[in-house]
C-alpha positions as CSV (number, residue, x, y, z in Angstrom):
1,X,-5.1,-27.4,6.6
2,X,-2.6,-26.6,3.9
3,X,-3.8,-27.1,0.5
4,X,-2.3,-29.5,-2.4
5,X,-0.2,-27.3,-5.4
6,X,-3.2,-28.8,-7.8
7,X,-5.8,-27.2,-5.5
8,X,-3.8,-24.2,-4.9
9,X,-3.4,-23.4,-8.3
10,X,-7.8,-23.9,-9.1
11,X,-8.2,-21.8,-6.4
12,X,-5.8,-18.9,-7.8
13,X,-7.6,-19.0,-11.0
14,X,-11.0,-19.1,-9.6
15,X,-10.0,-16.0,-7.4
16,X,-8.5,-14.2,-10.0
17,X,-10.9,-15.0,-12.9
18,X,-14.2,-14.6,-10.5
19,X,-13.2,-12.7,-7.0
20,X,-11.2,-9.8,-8.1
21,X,-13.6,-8.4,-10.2
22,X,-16.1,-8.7,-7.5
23,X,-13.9,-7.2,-5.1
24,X,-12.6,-4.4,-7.7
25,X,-16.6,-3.4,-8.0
26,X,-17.3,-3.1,-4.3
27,X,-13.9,-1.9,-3.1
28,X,-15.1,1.4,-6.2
29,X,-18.5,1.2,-4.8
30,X,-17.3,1.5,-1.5
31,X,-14.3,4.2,-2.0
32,X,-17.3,6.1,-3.9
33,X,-19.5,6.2,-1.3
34,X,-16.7,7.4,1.2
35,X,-15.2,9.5,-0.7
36,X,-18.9,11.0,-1.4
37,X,-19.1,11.4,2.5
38,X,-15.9,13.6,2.6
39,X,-17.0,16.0,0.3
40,X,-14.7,16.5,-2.4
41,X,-11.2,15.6,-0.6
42,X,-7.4,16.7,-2.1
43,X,-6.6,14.4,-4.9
44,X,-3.9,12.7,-3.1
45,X,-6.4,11.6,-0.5
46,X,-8.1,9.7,-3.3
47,X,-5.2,8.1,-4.6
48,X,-4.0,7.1,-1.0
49,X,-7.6,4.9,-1.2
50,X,-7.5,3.5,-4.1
51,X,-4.0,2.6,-3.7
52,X,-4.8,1.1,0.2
53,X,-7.9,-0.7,-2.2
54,X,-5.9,-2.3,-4.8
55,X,-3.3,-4.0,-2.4
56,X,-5.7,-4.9,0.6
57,X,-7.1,-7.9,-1.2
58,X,-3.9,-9.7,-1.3
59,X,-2.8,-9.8,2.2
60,X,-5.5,-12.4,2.9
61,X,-5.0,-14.4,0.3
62,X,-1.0,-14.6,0.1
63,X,-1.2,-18.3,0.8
64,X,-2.7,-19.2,-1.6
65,X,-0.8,-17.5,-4.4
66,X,2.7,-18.3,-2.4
67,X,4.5,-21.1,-4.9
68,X,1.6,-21.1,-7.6
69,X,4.1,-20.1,-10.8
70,X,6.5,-22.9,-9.4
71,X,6.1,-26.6,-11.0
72,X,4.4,-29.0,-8.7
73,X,6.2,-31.7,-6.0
74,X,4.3,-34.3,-8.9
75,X,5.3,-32.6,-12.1
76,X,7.5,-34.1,-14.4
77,X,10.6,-32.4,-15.4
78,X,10.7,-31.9,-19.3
């Protein structure tokens, strides 16, 4: 079901303004807890992580994201 630009662009905000910091918490708490079952690995290790961390959460939610800065089929040109 593909979504309207209106509801694509609530549902941006509402991920950005309420879901990433959720996800940036438990991706920490996570990375944390592996990274605590590793012992202490080489720093690049870590960074390789939190790198993979930080970019994993778009990939599932490209969609709805894709056209979102672009003006609307029902927007007026000014």
């Amino acid at each position: 079901m593909a979504l309207s630009h209106k509801a694509k662009k609530r549902w941006a905000i509402i991920i950005l303004v309420i879901g990433l910091p959720i996800y940036m918490i438990l991706a920490s708490v996570l990375a944390t807890a592996v990274l605590g079952w590793l012992g202490r690995p080489s720093i690049l290790l870590e960074l390789v992580i939190y790198v993979a961390l930080g970019v994993l959460w778009v990939f599932p939610l490209k969609n709805v994201f894709m056209g979102v800065g672009q003006a609307g089929p029902d927007d007026e040109d000014v």
